[in-house]
N, C-alpha and C positions, 0 to 999 in steps of 0.2 A: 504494500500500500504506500505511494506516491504521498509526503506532505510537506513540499518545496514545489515552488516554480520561480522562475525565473523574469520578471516584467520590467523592460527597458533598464535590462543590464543590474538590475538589486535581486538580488534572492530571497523570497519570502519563505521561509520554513516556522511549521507549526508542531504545537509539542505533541496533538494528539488530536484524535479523530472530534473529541467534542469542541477544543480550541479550533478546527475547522469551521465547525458549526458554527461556532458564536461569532466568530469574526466575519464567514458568510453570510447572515442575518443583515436585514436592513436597518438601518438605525433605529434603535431602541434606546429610550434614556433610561428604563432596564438594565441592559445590557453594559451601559456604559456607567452607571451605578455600581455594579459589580464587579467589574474591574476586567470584563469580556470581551468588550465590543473591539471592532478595529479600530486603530489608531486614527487612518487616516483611507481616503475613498479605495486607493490604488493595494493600501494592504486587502481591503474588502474583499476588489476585483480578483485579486491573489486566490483568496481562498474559494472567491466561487469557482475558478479554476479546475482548483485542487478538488473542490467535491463535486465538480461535475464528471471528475474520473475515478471518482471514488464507484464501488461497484455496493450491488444492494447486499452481496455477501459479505462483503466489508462490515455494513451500519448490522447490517441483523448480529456478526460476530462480536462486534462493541459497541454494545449498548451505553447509553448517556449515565447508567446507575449500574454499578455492577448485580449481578444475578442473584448473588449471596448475600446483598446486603440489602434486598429490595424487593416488597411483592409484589409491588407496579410493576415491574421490571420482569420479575417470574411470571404471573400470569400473563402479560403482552410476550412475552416468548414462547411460553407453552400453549397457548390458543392458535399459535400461526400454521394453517392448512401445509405441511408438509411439501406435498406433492407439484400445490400452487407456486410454492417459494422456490423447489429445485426451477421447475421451468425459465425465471426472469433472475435467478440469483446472480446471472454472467452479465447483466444489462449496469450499466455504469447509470449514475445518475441521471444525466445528462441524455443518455438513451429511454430512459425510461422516463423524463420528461417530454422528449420528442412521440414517442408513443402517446401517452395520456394527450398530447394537446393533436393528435394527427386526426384528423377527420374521415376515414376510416375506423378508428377507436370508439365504439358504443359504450352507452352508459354500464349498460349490462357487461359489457368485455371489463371493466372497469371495475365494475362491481365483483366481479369472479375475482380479478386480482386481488382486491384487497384483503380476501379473505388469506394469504399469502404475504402480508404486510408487516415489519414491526412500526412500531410510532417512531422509531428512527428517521427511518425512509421514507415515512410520510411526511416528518419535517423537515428532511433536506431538499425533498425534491422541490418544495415550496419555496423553499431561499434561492433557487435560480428560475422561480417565474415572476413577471411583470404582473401588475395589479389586471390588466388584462387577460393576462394567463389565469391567473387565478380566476376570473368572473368567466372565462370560455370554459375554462375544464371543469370546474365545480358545476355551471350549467346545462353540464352532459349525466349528471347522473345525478337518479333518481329512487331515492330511502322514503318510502313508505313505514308508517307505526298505527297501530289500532289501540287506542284509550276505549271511550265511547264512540268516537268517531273515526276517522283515517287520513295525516296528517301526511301530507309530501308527494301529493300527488298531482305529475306536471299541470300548470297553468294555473295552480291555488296557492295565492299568497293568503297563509293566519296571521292572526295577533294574538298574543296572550294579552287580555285587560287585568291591569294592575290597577287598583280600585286601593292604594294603602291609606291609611288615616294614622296622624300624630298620636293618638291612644285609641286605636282597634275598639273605637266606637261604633257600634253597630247601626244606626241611622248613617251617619259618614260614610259607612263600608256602602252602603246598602243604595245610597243616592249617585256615588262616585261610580257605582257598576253598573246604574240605570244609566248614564249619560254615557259611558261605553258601549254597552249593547244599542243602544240609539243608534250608536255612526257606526253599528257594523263588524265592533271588536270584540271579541272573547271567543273566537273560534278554535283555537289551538288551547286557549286554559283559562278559568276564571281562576287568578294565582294571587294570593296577598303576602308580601313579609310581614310578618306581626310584629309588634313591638314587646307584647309581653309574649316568650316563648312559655308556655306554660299551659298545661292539657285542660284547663279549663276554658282557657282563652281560645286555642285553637281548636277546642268540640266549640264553643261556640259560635267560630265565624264558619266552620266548616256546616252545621247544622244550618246557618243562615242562606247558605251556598247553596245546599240540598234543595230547603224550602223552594228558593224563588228558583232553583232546575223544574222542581216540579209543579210550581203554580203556572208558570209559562212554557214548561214543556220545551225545555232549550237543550239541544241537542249539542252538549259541550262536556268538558270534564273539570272537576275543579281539584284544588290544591289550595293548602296554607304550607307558608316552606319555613316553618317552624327545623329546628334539628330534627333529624332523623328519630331520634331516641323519645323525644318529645310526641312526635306524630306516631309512631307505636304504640306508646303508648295508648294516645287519645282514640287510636282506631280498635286496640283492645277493651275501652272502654264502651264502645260501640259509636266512634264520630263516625259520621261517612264521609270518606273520604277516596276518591278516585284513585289519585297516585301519591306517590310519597315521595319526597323531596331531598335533595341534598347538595351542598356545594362540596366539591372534589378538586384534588389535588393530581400533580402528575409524579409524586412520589412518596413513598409509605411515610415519609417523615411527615410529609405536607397535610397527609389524611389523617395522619396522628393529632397533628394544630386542628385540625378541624372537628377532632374526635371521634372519630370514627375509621372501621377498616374492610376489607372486602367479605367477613363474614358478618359484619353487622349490616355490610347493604344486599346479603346474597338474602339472611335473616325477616328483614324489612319487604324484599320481593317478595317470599313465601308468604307472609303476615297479608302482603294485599295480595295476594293472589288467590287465598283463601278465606280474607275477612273485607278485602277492600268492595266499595260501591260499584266498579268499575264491571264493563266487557271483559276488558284484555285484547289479549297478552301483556298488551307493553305497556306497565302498571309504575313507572323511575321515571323525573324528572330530574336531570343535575344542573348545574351551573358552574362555570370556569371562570376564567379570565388570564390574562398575561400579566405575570407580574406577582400571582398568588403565593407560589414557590417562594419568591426572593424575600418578602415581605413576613415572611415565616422564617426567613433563613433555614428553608428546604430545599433549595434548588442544585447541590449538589457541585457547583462551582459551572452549571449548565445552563446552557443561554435560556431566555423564555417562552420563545416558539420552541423550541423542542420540547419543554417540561407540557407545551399547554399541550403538541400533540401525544403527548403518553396521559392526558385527560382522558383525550377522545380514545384512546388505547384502554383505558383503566374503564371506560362509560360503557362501551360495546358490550361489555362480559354482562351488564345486564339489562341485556336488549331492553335500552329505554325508549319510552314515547317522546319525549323532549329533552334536547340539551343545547343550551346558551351559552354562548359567550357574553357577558357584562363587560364588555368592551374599554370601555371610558371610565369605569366605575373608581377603579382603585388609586388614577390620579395622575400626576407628570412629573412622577419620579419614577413611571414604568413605561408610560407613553405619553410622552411631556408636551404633542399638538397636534392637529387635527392632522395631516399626513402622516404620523405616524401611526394618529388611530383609524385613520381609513385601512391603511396597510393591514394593519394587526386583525381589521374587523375581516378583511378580505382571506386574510391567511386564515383565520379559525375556521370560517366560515369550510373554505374547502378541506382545510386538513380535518374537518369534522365529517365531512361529506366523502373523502376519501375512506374516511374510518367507516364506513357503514353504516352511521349514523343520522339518526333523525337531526338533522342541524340550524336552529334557529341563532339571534344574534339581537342584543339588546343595543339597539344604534345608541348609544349615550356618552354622557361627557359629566365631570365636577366644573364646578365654576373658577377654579383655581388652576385650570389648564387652560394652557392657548388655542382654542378652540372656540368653536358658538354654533348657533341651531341651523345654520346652513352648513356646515360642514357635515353635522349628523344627518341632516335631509339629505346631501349628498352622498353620503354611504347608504343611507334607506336603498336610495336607486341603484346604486349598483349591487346591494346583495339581493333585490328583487329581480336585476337583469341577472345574475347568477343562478338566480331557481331558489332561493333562501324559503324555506319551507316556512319559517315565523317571524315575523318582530316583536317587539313590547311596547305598548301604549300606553300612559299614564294623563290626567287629565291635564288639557293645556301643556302637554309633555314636561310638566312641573313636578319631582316627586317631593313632595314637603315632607313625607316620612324620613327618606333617606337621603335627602337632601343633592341630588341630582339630576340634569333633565335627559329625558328620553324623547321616544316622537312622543306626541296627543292624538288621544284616542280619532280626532278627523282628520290623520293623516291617514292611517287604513285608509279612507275609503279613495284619498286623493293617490295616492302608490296604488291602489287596485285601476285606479282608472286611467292611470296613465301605462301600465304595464300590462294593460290588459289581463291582468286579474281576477279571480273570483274568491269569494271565501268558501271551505271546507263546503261542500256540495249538499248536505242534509244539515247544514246551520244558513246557508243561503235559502234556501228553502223554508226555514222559520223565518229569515227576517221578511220573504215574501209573504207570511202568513201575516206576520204583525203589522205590515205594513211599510217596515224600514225601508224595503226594497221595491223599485218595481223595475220588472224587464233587466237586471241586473247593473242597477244604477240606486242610488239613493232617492229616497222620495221625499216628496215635502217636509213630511212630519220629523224625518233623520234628525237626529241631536236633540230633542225635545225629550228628555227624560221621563216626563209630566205622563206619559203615556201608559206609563206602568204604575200608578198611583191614580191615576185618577176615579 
């Protein structure tokens, strides 16, 4: 394995397959926080180089975490289809980038691969494509999940409606998620962060959930993403509860900060599978982000697109219904301005979709990054021209709970119409029933919350 090249007469040499990685990565104030990133553009160009001749036998043989020190790292090895991986393990990066983005390449040939994949080679191949490369190849393939409904299926852009209140008051919850459903959002999840995690709190916004699924007969699934250990509970108690929730890590240290480990989320699937509200199968909801790792001081001395793609590594083992990247959430000491969080939003989005996974993407931003609401508008559009299976809505894209903005719940319906669009196919069908809809457009009464109280 090749880790020197030579550009306009200086030799870049790197100590080691991960120091390829992070130096290949696009700028990240992650990255360069932790003492990873490259120096300067031409060391960058160096190493994309270097790992575009890196081979995919190479990245499966050294993994980002060693094997023995790591159950991320074990189970994303041990899950990988054998037979799949002999076939493409001679393809160099670099070739198997040309492949994925070749127009012969179907989604489905795509989809076969990855079963064949570690999260290694899912985040190298992404550090040598353009934000266009990422929205072309991400928009070939197509991850279908069945909750209540069935989430990822081509030409249907969802929204999760995030409905949170400053203290998980229940008139609050309860108005915040009539003026969502109004413009067309909650098809993918009626989903709330609480403020008090605690099984009283969360039976009661879930039981609130329940009620108005069935006084209006909404064809949706919901979630409160309380801790894991917390919604167990509350589901043993008898909440109803669709799917259960959790933010993850891309390393057992990081799932450790989070509290939690892969038998308490294999624990949590059997719990709903056998006590949840829900259809099925796909009963898991996670949540990521870039920058989770570091902020833990879990990351292993590992850049942040690779920890996030051994997320989507770590998410698959339980064929979830939903998993998000929180994009912007954690601030610009990970992604310090709106180009770098377009990028980041671009890369999870397909390193999630490469994974086999149902892959949504929360467009958002803190106030304290270089950034504002056209720039998140502007990644809306491109992970809608990508095939982006969800976004998140929150009212007037203002979250006062958690104090950062995302889109507004009337953006749905302006990204469905300009994208040609539909919502989830038996929730478009309700909102035709209610009246939100007509002919597959909004109707007068749209945003008037008033309609369900009156």
């Amino acid at each position: 394995m090749r880790l020197k090249t030579v550009l306009f007469g200086v030799t870049y040499e790197f100590q080691d397959l991960n120091d390829v990685l992070a130096k290949a990565n696009e700028e990240k104030s992650g990255d360069r926080l932790a003492g990873l990133a490259a120096e300067t553009i031409t060391e960058k160009i160096a190493a994309k180089e270097v790992l575009s001749n890196v081979t995919l036998n190479d990245l499966r043989n050294n993994p980002a975490v060693p094997y023995e020190l790591d159950e991320v790292t074990r189970l994303d090895q041990d899950r990988v289809n054998e037979r799949i991986f002999n076939e493409i393990k001679g393809l160099t990066v670099a070739e198997f980038r040309e492949w994925l983005l070749c127009y012969q390449t179907s989604g489905g040939d795509i989809l076969r691969v990855s079963r064949g994949l570690t999260s290694e080679i899912v985040a190298a191949v992404a550090k040598l494509m353009s934000n266009l490369d990422l929205v072309y190849a991400a928009n070939k393939i197509t991850v279908t999940a069945h909750c209540n409904t069935t989430i990822g299926e081509p030409g249907v852009l969802a929204f999760r409606l995030q409905p949170n209140h400053t203290t998980d008051d229940l008139d609050g919850i309860r108005i915040s998620l009539f003026e969502g459903l109004s413009y067309g959002s909650g098809d993918a999840v009626i989903g709330l962060n609480p403020v008090n995690d605690t099984v009283d709190s969360l039976s009661n916004i879930l039981k609130m959930f329940q009620e108005i699924k069935e006084t209006y007969q909404i064809p949706t699934q919901n979630c409160v993403l309380g801790h894991v250990t917390t919604q167990m509970e509350a589901v043993k108690k008898g909440a109803p509860a669709d799917m259960i929730f959790q933010s993850i890590a891309g390393s057992e240290k990081g799932n450790s900060a989070f509290g939690l480990n892969a038998a308490m989320l294999s624990e949590a699937r059997d719990l709903m599978l056998k006590e949840g509200t829900a259809t099925g199968p796909n009963v898991m909801y996670f949540e990521t982000g870039q920058g989770s790792e570091l902020s833990s001081d879990s990351h292993h001395g590992v850049d942040q697109v690779t920890m996030e793609a051994r997320c989507y590594g770590f998410a698959r083992l339980f064929d979830p219904f939903l998993v998000n990247t929180v994009v912007g959430f954690i601030g610009p000491e990970y992604l310090y301005d709106s180009k770098q969080v377009i990028r980041a939003g671009l890369e999870d989005h397909f390193m999630g979709k490469l994974s086999s996974i149902s892959m949504g993407v929360d467009a958002c931003y803190t106030n304290h990054m270089k950034t504002d609401q056209n720039d998140i508008e502007n990644l809306a559009v491109l992970l809608g021209t990508a095939g982006c299976s969800y976004l998140i809505t929150v009212p007037q894209g203002d979250d006062i709970m958690l104090n950062y903005q995302s889109l507004g719940y009337h953006e749905a319906a302006a990204l469905r119409g300009l994208l040609n669009k539909r919502p989830i196919p038996a929730f478009e069908a309700w909102l035709e029933k209610m009246g939100i809809y007509e002919n597959g457009q909004l109707s007068k009464i749209a945003g008037d919350a008033s309609i369900f109280i009156r």
